[in-house]
Phi, psi and omega in degrees: 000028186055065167258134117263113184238150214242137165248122174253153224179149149227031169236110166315242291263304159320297196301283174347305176297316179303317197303303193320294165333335175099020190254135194292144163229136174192166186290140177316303168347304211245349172309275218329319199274353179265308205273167182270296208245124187241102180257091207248152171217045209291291197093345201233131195293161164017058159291253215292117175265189166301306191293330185282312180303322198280328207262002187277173162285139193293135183089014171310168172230093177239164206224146172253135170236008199238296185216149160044229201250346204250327166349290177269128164306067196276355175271358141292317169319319178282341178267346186252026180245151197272012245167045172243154220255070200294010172249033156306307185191194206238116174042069183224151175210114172261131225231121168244120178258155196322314184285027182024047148257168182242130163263153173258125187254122154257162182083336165098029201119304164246201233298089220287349157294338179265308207307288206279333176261009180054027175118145162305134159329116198311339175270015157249329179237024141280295175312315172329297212276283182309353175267322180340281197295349199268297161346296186290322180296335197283324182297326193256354177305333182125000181285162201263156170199120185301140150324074183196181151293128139332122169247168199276111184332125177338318197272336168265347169269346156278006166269309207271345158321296179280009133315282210310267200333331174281341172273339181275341166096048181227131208247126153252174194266145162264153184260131182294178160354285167304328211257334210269282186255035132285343174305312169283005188231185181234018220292307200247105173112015172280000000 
């Protein structure tokens, strides 16, 4: 939609795919004094430090999309702002920092799909849900399983895929026969 969105990264091989993909990379260091809008989706404590929030522009905007409260340092923010205004906007905190700039948090932080959209949307979490129940049923069917995590077998998240897609009224192509065992063989175009 014409973003310039800039990837900060610390795994080579992601930050590659993002360049490949056509997206600028560079380190949060050399971000924080160029962007607007700040996403962190991480999983991972404090990706926005104290040195990245002091170096952004008034009016930053930053937001967690990854894990809990801890993405963005905020309690650096509550001890270094002269200044915080939580009635910036409906789940916005405008944060005035000692360099009179402001930064904007949604959410308080956290997770900003929940914090600020108020919960997933019910066309998410019917698939949420129905991969839940078809799992514990498949589980309880009797199959043996070591004591460890799981991922949820294949054939049940193309099930419950193709339920949603049936219910949205969207018809997709199936692979014949043929196309079924070339995929699965080496027989052929070796």
């Amino acid at each position: 939609m014409g973003a310039n969105l800039i990837v900060t990264e610390v795994n080579p091989v992601r930050a590659l795919e993002a360049a490949m993909d056509g997206f600028r990379v560079m380190p949060m260091e050399d971000a924080a004094p160029i962007g607007d809008i700040f996403i962190t989706a991480t999983g991972d404590k404090h990706v926005i430090r104290s040195n990245h929030l002091n170096a952004m522009k008034d009016g930053a905007i930053v937001c967690n999309s990854g894990h809990f409260d801890i993405e963005i340092d905020i309690a650096y923010l509550n001890d270094a702002a002269s200044k915080i205004d939580s009635e910036a906007a409906k789940n916005v905190e405008a944060y005035h920092l000692a360099n009179g700039r402001r930064i904007y948090v949604l959410g308080q932080g956290r997770l900003v799909n929940l914090a600020c959209a108020e919960g997933h949307p019910a066309q998410v979490m019917d698939m949420s849900f129905a991969t839940q129940a078809l799992a514990s049923s498949w589980v309880v069917s009797g199959v043996k399983l070591e004591v460890k995590v799981h991922d949820v077998p294949q054939h049940l998240v193309d099930e419950v895929a193709s339920l949603k897609l049936a219910a949205m009224g969207i018809k997709i192509d199936e692979l014949t026969p043929e196309q079924k065992h070339y995929l699965s063989s080496w027989e052929v175009g070796t």
